[in-house]
Each structure stands twice: as structure tokens, then as C-alpha cells.
C-alpha positions, 0 to 999 in steps of 0.5 A, spaced: 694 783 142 688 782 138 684 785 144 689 792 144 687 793 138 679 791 138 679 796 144 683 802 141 678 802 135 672 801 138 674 807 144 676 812 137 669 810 134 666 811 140 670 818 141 667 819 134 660 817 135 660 821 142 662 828 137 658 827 132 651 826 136 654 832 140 655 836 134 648 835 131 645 836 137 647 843 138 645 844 130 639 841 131 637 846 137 640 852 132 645 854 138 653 853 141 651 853 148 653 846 151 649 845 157 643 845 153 645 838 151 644 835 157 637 831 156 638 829 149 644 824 149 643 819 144 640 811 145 644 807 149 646 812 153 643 813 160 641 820 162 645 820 168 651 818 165 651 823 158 649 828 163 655 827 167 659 828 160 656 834 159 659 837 165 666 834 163 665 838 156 664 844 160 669 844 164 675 850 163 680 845 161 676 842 157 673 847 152 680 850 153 683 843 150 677 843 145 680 850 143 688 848 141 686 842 138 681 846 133 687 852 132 691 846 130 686 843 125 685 850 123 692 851 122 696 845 119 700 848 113 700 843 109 693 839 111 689 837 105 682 838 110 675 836 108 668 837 111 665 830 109 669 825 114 670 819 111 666 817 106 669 816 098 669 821 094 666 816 089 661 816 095 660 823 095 659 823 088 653 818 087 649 821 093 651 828 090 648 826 082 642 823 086 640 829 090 641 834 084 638 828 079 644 830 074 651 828 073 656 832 077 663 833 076 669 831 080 670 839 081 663 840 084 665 834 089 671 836 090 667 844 092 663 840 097 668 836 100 673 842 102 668 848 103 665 850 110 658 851 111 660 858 109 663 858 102 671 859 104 676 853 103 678 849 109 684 851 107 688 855 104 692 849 100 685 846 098 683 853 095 690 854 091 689 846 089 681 849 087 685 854 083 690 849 079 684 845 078 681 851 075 687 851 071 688 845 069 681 844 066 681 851 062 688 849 059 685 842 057 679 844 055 681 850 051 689 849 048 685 844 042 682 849 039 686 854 040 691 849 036 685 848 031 684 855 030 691 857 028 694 850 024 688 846 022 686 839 023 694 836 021 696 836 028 704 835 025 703 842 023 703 843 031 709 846 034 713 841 038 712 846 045 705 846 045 703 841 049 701 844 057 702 837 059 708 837 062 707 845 065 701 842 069 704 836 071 709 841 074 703 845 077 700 840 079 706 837 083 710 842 086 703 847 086 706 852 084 701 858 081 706 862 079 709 856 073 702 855 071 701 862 070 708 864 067 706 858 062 698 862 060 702 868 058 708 864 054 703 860 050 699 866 049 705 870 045 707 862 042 700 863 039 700 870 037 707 870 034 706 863 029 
């Protein structure tokens, strides 16, 4: 049992290693063109035998594999897709603050683990979630002084609906845009009436 288990995961990270050195040769040569991959296999591997997967890589039923299962990944509805493998996002965040020497927020990790090398989200759920988040940061950000500025520092002066917290709960829960708007304009005329 113990052996199943340990081949399985030393075959999907072998899998893995394979791809990734795969991948950043091709980066590294600036091209998409697979064959010239031949003779750049990595240490470990004999010349021979990192050629002979080569040629499997360019077979039709291969790329033609390849294809699907990149369409897949691309259009999994309700994948939450990042670009950053499996390192934690707190992981990201201390690299992140030790290349830019600065503190950055979560919303910054959050850009750079769910974006292409292109800008566009992986996603479309990842780009509606960016926007919530967007949201949810205004709101919080700007509902206390917006209740500042209308009833002063007593907060019991504060009418018993003006929290945003349960319409962003529901935002953030079922990602419903079309609440979170709903609630921007029915806090706006909540504020222009009192």
C-alpha cells in the first residue's frame, strides 16, 4: 500500500518536474517550437531518453491531448484559477515585499497569483472576485466617514441599517455583483435623505 502511494506521487511529481522544465526551456530559447527542446533536457536525465520524450510531445495524439486538456483548464466555470502553483499565498506575499522592499497588500497577491503574463484574469470567476474585492475594500474603507461626516463621532446617532456588512457577506457568498451594486446605490440615497 505504502509503495502504491509512494510511486503515484513520485510519478505526478515527476510529471510535474518534466512540464515545468519543459515549459521554461521554451521560455528561455523565447519560442513554442517544441523540437528545439531536443538537447536541453535537464540534469538527470540522459540526452537519449529526453529526446525520445520529445518526440512523444510532438506526436499529433499528443499536442492533440495537450489541446483538450488546455481548453478544459480554460473553461472550467467555476475553477478558481491561479498562475503561481502551489506555494502559499503568504509564501507570495514575503517574496512579493522582498522584491518590492515594501509592504503589499493581499489584494496585490491576489493580482499577481490570478493574472497572465498578459494582464487578463485566468479566469473569469477570478475577475468578478477582484472586483468584489474592490467592493468590499471601498465600502470599508469609506462607509466610516461617510457616517462621520453625516452624524458625527456618536455612533448611536447611526441609523440601525448602515452597516454593509451583511450585504457584503452576501457579495462575498453567493458573488452576486448585482447585491453589492444594488446596496452602493440604496446606501447612497439612505445617506442623502437623513
Amino acid at each position: 500500500m505504502a509503495r502504491d502511494v509512494w510511486e503515484k506521487t513520485c510519478s505526478d511529481r515527476y510529471l510535474d518536474i518534466l512540464t515545468k522544465h519543459r515549459v521554461k526551456i521554451l521560455d528561455d530559447l523565447k519560442t513554442r517550437d517544441m523540437a528545439k527542446l531536443k538537447g536541453h533536457g535537464p540534469v538527470g536525465i540522459r540526452a537519449e531518453v529526453w529526446d525520445g520524450l520529445v518526440d512523444i510531445w510532438l506526436t499529433p495524439e499528443w499536442q492533440k491531448k495537450s489541446e483538450a486538456a488546455k481548453r478544459s483548464r480554460a473553461t472550467a466555470p467555476n475553477a478558481m484559477l491561479h498562475t503561481r502553483g502551489s506555494i502559499s499565498f503568504g509564501a507570495h506575499k514575503k517574496k512579493m515585499e522582498a522584491e518590492q522592499n515594501q509592504k503589499v497588500s493581499w489584494r496585490d497577491v491576489y493580482h499577481k497569483t490570478h493574472k497572465k503574463k498578459n494582464g487578463k484574469f485566468v479566469s473569469e470567476r477570478s475577475k468578478h472576485f477582484a472586483i468584489l474585492q474592490n467592493f468590499v475594500t471601498y465600502m470599508q474603507e469609506n462607509l466610516d466617514i461617510a457616517l462621520l461626516d453625516k452624524y458625527g463621532e456618536e455612533s448611536s446617532s447611526y441609523p440601525e441599517d448602515a452597516s454593509p456588512r451583511p450585504f457584503i457577506l452576501k457579495c462575498r457568498d453567493s458573488n452576486a455583483l448585482v447585491s453589492c451594486s444594488k446596496f452602493t446605490s440604496l446606501l447612497a440615497s439612505k445617506m442623502s435623505s437623513t
